[in-house]
C-alpha positions as CSV (number, residue, x, y, z in Angstrom):
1,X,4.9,44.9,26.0
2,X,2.9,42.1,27.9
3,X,-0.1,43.0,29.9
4,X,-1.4,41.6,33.2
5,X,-4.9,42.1,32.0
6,X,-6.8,38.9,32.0
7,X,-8.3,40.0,29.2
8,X,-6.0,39.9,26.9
9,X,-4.8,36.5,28.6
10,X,-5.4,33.4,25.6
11,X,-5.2,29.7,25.2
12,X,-1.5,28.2,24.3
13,X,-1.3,26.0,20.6
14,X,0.5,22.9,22.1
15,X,1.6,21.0,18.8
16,X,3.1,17.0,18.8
17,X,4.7,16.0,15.7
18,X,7.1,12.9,14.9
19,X,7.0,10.3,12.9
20,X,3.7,7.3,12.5
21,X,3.6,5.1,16.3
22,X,6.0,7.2,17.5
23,X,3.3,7.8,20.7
24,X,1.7,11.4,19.7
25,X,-1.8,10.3,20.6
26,X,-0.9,8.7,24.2
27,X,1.6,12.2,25.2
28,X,-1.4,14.4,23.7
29,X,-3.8,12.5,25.9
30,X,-2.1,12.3,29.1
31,X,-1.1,16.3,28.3
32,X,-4.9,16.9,28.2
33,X,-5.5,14.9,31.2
34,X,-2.9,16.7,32.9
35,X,-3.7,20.5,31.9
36,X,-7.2,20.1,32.5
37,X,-6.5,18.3,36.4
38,X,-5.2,21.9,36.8
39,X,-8.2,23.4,36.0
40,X,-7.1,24.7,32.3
41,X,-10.2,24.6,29.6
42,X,-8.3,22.4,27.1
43,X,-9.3,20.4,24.0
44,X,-7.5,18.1,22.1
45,X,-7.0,18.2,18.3
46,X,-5.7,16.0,15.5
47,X,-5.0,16.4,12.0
48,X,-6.1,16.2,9.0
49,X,-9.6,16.4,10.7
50,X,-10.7,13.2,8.5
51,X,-14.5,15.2,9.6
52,X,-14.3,17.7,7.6
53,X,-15.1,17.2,3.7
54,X,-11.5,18.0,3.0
55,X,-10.4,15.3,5.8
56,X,-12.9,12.9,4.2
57,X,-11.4,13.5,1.2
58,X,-7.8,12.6,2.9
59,X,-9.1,9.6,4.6
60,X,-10.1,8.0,1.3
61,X,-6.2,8.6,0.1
62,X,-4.4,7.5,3.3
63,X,-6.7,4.1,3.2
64,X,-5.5,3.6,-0.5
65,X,-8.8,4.3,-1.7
66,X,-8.7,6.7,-4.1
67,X,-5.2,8.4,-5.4
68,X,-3.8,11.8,-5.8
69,X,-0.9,13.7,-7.5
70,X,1.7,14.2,-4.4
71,X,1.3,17.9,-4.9
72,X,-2.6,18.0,-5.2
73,X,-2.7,15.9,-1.9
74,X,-0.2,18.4,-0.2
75,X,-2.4,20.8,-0.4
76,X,-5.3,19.4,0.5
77,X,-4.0,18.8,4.0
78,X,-2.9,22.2,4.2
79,X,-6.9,23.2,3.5
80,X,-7.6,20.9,6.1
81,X,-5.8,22.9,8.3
82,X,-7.1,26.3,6.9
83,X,-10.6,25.3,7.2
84,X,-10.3,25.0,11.3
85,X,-7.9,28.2,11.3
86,X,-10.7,30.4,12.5
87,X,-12.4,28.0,14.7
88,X,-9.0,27.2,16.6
89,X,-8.1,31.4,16.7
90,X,-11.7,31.5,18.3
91,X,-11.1,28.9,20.7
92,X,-7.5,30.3,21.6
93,X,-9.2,34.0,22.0
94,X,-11.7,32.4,24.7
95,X,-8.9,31.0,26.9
96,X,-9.0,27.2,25.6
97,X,-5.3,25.6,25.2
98,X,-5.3,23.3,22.2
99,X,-2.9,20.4,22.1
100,X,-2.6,19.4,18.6
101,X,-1.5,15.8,17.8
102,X,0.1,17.0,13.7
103,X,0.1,20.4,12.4
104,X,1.7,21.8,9.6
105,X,5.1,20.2,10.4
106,X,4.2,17.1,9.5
107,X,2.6,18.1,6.2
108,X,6.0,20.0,5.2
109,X,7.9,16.6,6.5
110,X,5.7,14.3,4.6
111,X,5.2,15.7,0.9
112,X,9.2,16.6,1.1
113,X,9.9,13.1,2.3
114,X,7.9,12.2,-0.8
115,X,10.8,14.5,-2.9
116,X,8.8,18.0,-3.1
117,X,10.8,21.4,-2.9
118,X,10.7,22.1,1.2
119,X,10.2,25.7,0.0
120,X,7.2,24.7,-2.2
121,X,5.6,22.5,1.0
122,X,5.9,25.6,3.1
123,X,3.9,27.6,1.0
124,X,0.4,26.7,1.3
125,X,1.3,27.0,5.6
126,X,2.4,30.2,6.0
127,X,-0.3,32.3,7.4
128,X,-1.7,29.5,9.5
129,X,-1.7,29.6,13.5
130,X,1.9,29.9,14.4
131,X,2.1,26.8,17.6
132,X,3.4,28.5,20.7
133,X,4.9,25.0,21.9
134,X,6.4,23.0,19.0
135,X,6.8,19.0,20.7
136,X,9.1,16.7,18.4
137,X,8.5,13.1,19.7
138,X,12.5,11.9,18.3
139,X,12.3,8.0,18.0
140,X,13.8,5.9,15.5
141,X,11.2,4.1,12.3
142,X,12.7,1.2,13.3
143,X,11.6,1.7,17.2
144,X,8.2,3.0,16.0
145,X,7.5,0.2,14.1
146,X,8.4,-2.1,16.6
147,X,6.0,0.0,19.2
148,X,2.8,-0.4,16.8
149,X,3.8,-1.8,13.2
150,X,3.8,0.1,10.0
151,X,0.9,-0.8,7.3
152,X,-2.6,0.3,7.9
153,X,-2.0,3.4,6.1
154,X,-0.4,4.7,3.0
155,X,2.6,6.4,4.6
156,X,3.2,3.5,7.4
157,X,6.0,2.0,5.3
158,X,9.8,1.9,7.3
159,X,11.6,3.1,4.4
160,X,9.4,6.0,3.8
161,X,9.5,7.1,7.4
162,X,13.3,7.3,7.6
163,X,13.1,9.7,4.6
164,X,10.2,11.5,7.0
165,X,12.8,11.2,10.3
166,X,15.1,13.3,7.4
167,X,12.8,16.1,6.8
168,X,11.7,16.5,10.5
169,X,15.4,17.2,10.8
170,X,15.5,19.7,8.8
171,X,12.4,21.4,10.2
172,X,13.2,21.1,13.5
173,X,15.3,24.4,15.4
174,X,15.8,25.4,18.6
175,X,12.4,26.5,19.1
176,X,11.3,23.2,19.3
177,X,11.0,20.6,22.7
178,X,12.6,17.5,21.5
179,X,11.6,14.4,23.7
180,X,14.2,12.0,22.6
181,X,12.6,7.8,22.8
């Protein structure tokens, strides 16, 4: 039963996945800018959270710096995640709306992309924040690449993200928003 009791009113968990360049960070930004011109107390988050010394950690394998069994890196993003769990719960329970630009998803469509059991790379997530608004930002690799160009990091390789574009479809249900580009 829902109460009218502002009280027990919280924040929403507003989550963007899709693929590398396909625009999270600009629709998470002008999301922000739009909640918050309404008056909503609203932070924006990304992840991994390369501040943390998990997302450190992350950093230094996504720049090609240092290297990592595909399961061991699995789940260190999903510690990344588990380490802000009770900061964002906080947040939510004081009426902040958190737009996320990754969550989970992406960690599941990654490491399965990379041939891991979709079972196993749900594992380590469930327990986490479930999002109340699941974005899918649908554009093609090719499209994306051509938008901001694949490279810089580990995963920014066209053939791998048309194996990712795969496992997002697999994830994605009728829960989801899907904002076709």
């Amino acid at each position: 039963m829902e109460s009218n009791n502002k009280s027990d009113s919280r924040g929403a968990l507003i989550v963007l996945e899709g693929l590398d360049r396909c625009g999270k960070t600009s629709q998470c930004s002008r999301l922000l800018s739009y909640l918050e011109e309404l008056g909503h107390s609203v932070e924006s988050w990304r992840f991994p959270d390369r501040n943390t010394g998990v997302g450190q950690m992350i950093s230094s394998y996504l720049t090609q710096k240092s290297q990592l069994d595909d399961h061991a890196i699995h789940l260190l993003f999903s510690a990344n995640r588990w380490e802000k769990r009770s900061l964002m719960e906080s947040k939510l329970r004081s009426n902040t709306t958190l737009i996320v630009d990754r969550y989970s998803f992406s960690g599941v469509a990654f490491s399965s992309a990379k041939g891991l059991d979709l079972d196993w790379c749900k594992a380590p997530e469930a327990g986490l924040l479930a999002p109340d608004l699941v974005v899918y930002l649908d554009i093609s690799p090719e499209k994306a690449a051509e938008r901001g160009g694949y490279g810089g990091e580990r995963y920014e390789q066209l053939e791998f993200q048309k194996k990712v574009a795969l496992s997002y479809q697999m994830l994605c249900d009728d829960t989801w928003k899907v904002m076709i580009f």
